[in-house]
Each structure stands twice: as structure tokens, then as C-alpha cells.
N, C-alpha and C positions, 0 to 999 in steps of 0.2 A: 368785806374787802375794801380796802383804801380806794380812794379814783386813781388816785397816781398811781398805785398796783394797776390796776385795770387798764388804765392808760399804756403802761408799757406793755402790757401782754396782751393789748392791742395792734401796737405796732411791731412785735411778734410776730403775730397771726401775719398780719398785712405784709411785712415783708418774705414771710416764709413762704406765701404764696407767690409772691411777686419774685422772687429767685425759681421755684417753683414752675411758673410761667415762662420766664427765660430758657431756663433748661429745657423744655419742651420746643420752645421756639428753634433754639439752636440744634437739637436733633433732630426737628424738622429740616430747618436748611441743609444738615449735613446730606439727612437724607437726599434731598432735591441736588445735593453736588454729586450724586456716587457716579455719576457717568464721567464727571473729572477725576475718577479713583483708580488709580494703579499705575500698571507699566504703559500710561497714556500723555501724550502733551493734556496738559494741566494748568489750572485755574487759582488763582488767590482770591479770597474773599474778605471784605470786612462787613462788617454791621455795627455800625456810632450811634447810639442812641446819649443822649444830654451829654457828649462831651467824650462817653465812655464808650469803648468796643467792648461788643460784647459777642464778637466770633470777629476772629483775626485768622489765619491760617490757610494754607497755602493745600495743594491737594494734585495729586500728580506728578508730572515731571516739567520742569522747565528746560529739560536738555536731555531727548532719547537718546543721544548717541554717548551720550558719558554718564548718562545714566543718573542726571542732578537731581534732585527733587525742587519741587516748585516751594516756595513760603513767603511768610509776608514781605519780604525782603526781595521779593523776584522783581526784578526791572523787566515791564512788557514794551512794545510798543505801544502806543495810547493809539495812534491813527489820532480820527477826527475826533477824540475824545482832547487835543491838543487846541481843537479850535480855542473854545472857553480860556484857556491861556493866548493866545493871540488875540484875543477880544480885549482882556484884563490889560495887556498891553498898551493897547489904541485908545484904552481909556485913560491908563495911567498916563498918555502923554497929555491927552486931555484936559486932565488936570491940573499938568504942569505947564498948559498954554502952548505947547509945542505946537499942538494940533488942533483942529477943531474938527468934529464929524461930521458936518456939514462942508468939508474941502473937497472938490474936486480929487479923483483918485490920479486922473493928468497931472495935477498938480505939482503931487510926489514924485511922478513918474512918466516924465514928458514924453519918453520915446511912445508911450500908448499912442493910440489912433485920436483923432481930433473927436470922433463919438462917443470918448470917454470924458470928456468934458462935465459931461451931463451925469455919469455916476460919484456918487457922491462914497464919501468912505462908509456910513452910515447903512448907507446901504447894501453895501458887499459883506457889513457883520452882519445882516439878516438876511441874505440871501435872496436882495429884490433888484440886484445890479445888473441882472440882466446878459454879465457876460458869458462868450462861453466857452462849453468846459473843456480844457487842456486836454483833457486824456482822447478826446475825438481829435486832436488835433495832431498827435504824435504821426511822424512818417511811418506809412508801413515798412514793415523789415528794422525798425529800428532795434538796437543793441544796448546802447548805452543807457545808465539813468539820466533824467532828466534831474535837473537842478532848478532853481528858483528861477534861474535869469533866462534857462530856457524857455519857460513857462512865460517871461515877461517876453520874448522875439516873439514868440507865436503871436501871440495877445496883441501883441503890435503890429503883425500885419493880419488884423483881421480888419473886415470894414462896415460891422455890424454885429450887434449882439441877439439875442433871444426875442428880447422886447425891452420898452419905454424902461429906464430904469425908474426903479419905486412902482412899476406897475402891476408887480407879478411877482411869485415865489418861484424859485429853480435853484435845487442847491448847490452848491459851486464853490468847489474845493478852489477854481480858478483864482475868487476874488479870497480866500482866506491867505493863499499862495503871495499874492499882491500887496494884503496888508501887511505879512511879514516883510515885505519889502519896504513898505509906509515906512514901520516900527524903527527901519535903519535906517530911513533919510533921516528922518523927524529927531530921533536920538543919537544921529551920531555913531552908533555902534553896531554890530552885527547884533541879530535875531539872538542868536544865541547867547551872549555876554548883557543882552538888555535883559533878557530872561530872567538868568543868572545874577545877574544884578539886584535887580528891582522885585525879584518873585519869590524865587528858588532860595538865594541865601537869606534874605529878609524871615522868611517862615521858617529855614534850619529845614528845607526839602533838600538835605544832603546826596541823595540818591536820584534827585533825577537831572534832567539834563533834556536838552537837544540835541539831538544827534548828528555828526556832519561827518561825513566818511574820512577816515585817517587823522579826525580829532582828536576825540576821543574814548577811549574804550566805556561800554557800558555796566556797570557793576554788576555782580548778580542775574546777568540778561538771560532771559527768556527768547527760545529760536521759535519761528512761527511753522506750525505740521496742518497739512490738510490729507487727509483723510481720500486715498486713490486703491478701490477695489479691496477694500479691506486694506490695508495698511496704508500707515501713517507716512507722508514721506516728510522731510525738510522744504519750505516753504517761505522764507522767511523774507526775500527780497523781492521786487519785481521791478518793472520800471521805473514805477512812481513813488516809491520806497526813499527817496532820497530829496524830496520836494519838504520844504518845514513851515511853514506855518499854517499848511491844511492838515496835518497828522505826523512832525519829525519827534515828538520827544517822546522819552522813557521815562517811565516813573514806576514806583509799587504803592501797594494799600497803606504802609505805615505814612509814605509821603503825602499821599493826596486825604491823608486823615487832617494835617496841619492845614491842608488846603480848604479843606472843607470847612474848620474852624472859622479859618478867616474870612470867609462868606458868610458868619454872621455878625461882624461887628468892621471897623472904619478904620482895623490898623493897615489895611492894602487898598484898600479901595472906599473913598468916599461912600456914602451914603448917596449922593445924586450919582455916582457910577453906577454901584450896585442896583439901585431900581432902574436904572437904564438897561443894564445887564436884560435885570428880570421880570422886566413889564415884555409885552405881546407887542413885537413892530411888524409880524408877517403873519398873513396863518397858513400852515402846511401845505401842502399840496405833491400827490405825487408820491407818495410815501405811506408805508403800511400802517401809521398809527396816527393817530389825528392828533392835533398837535395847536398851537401856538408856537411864535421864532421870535425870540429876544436877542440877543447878543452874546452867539456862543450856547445858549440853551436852548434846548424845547423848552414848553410850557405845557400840561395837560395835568386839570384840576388843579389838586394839590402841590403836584410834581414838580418839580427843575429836574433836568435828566438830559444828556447824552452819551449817545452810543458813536462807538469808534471800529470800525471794520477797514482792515488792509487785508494780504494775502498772510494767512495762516494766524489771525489776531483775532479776537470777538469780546470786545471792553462794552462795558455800561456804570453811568456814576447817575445813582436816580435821589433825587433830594428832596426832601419832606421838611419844609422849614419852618413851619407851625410846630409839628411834631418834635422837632428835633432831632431828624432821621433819618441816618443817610447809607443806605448801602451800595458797597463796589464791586463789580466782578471782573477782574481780568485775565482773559484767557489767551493761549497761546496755543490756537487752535482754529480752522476756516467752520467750526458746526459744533455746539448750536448756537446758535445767537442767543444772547443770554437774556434780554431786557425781562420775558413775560418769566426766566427762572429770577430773576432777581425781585421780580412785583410779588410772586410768591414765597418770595423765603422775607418779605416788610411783611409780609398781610398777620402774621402772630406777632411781631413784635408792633404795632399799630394800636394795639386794643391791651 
């Protein structure tokens, strides 16, 4: 027989088993989603391997009471899965000189307390600024949401923070809250329109957005259910539901598949951004999974990963960048948290 014959029915062999493998991989994961299966709030899934998905598909319901089905196209809430976008932000001013991360967060934002002096922007993307957290700060008996500027009165009359900034991990929706504020002085524009601008239309992430009540409507949205004595009730707002650049934007799996792209090359973000992003400025503390804190990511081994939790939401975007491997899960649901389902549904496509 020829080599070139043998040649091809080499890479035969090789590929039939390498589809072969996939399709095991992905019946695994479905398997590991069947608790997102039915007449239940429901989850979308991708799995990117070089570029490609190779399980796209949506599983449940994104809306019990009209009875919608969940798919790739579901717009979730992200929660703190939104950080990493208000990171990419503060760096893109960065870049453009607007900013430096080294500024004082007083700087941008004078009404703070003279103590803020000493926290630097840099800080508050890694969670070592030391302020604190908003949500202990709300009045009892309070009704209303809280907004961004609410968030910046409390903060301003406080007359002390956690500890030294830069000297300690505590993580703090506060200072992500804050940096969206930066992002407006620095640019001139609301949070959301810098977004929109400079992220969202740039990569053709047509479907998400930031969310600001009586703006505008969310496409495809997904309502958040937790789970009370056996059923499922509506869950989808609470206080702090309305706060954006600790957790406001929507997005789905086809969007944050573009997003993901662009975290591997310099059409969004520099090369000196991106390893700023992705290098270790904190180590965890406080939290169930050990970790390294970049900007906007965890860090742990191989991984870039964060998870995003509000009331009735449970997202995770875990990232294998050696690999080329990125899987999402977004759920619109208070249980289960999905990170160690998501480690298990990489571990066959890995090898």
C-alpha cells in the first residue's frame, strides 16, 4: 500500500476517534446537566474548544410562568460574572491615558472620605482596598433599590475601612460598584454606553447589555427562581439587583463565546492589559476555593474563572488558556452552584 494511502487512513482512524471522543464528552455533560432538564428554571451551556463549540444549548426554562425554554440565546443575569467587564473597562481607559491604576479612587470621586486617599484604583480590581461592604450598610426596613450613587453616600460617610489598603484580601462588590463610577468620570459617559461602546459593539456582543431599570428591555431574558419547600418561586430582583458594575449586565453563551475570543489576542485589550488582568495581585481568602485575584479573575492552576451569584442566578466562565478551553454555564436558578459541575463536564474534553 502507498504511504500517502496509509497516510490518509491514518488521519481516518485519528479523526474518527477524535469525534468519537467528543460525542462521549458531550453525553457526558449532558448527562451532568439533567437536573437543568424539564419543567424547571434552567441553564445554557457552551463548551469552546480552538475556537469551536462543541455543546452550545440551552436546557430548561428561562421563564416558568410563560412556560419559555431556556437556549443559547437566553440573556441571564451575569451578577459578579460582570466584574471582568468593569476590569476590561478601567483598563481600557488605561490605555487610552485617561487613567492610571495607580490614582487614588478620591481622586475620581471626591465626595469619598479623606481615608480613601490611600486606596488606589488598582486595588479595588483586586479586592485589597479594604472598603466596606455596601450591602451591611443598607438601612434596616429599607424598600427601595439601591443605585450606584447610593452605594457612593454610604461610602462617603463611612470613617474607615476593613484594613490598610493593599494589605489584605476582602471581596467587595463595594469597590467594583465604585469603579463603575471611575469608568464615567474618566470617560465622559455613563457605565453603560462606555460598555456598549468600547466592548459590546466592538466584538458584535449584540445581545448583551447593562441593565438600568426603565432603559432598556432585555432580549431573550431569563427570570431568576429559588427553590422554597419544593417549588420553584420568582426570585429575580432584590435590593441590590440594581447596582452595575459589581453584577448589572446580561448576556448569553453565543455572546460571551466572542468575548472569550478576544482574551486571546490584542484586538480589545493590549497585551500589557491582558497579563495585568491575568497575573495573581491577591491570594484569596475567605472563600471556598483557593484561589489566586487578578483583575476581575480568579486564578487557580491552569484556570482563569469566575463565578457570578445574585438572588435566583448561579453563572460560572472557567478558562483553560493553554488548552484553548473554555466552558460556560448560566443558570437562572439560587442551586446548584455550578463551578465543580462545570470542572466536570472540561475534565473529558482536556485529554
Amino acid at each position: 500500500m502507498r504511504l500517502a494511502t496509509l497516510f490518509a487512513l491514518s488521519l481516518l482512524v485519528v479523526g474518527t476517534a477524535s469525534a468519537a471522543t467528543t460525542a462521549d464528552a458531550v453525553r457526558h455533560a449532558n448527562q451532568l446537566m439533567q437536573k437543568y432538564t424539564g419543567d424547571v428554571p434552567g441553564a445554557s451551556l457552551l463548551v469552546i474548544k480552538d475556537g469551536k463549540p462543541l455543546l452550545d444549548r440551552g436546557y430548561g426554562m428561562a421563564d416558568l410562568e410563560h412556560h419559555v425554554a431556556a437556549s443559547p440565546a437566553t440573556d441571564y443575569r451575569l451578577a459578579s460574572v460582570t466584574k471582568q467587564f468593569t476590569a476590561a473597562a478601567i483598563l481600557l481607559l488605561a490605555q487610552d491615558g485617561k487613567l492610571k491604576l495607580g490614582d487614588s479612587v478620591r481622586h475620581w470621586l471626591p465626595s469619598l472620605p479623606a481615608f480613601t486617599d490611600q486606596v488606589k484604583l488598582g486595588e479595588l480590581l483586586c479586592h485589597t482596598g479594604g472598603l466596606l461592604d455596601y450591602e451591611d450598610l443598607i438601612p434596616p426596613g429599607a424598600t427601595n433599590q439601591l443605585n450606584d450613587n447610593d452605594v457612593l453616600r454610604m461610602i462617603a460617610a463611612t470613617t474607615h475601612g476593613y484594613f490598610p489598603p493593599g494589605s489584605a484580601y476582602r471581596y467587595s462588590n463595594t469597590g467594583f460598584v465604585l469603579l463603575g463610577l471611575v469608568v464615567e468620570k474618566a470617560s465622559g459617559m455613563t457605565l453603560q454606553d462606555f460598555l456598549a461602546r468600547r466592548i459590546f459593539r466592538p466584538l458584535h456582543m449584540d445581545h448583551t447589555l447593562l441593565y438600568v431599570h426603565d432603559d432598556k428591555t432585555v432580549p431573550n431574558r431569563a427570570y431568576g427562581y429559588s427553590e422554597t419547600n419544593g417549588q420553584w418561586l420568582r426570585t429575580d430582583q432584590d435590593l441590590t439587583s440594581a447596582t452595575r458594575g459589581d453584577g448589572g449586565i446580561y448576556s448569553n453563551i453565543d455572546d460571551l463565546a466572542k468575548w472569550d475570543a478576544a482574551l486571546y489576542d490584542n484586538r480589545l485589550l493590549s497585551d500589557a492589559s491582558r497579563k495585568l488582568a491575568f497575573s495573581p495581585h491577591a491570594k484569596v481568602v475567605g472563600e471556598p476555593y483557593e484561589a489566586d485575584y487578578g483583575y476581575g479573575w480568579r486564578i487557580t492552576g491552569d484556570t482563569l474563572w469566575h463565578s457570578g451569584e445574585s438572588i435566583g442566578f448561579r453563572n460560572v466562565i472557567v478558562r483553560w488558556p493553554k488548552q484553548h478551553l473554555t466552558v460556560i454555564l448560566l443558570s437562572n436558578r439560587n442551586d446548584p452552584e455550578p463551578y465543580r459541575t462545570v470542572l466536570a463536564i472540561a475534565e473529558p474534553f482536556l485529554h
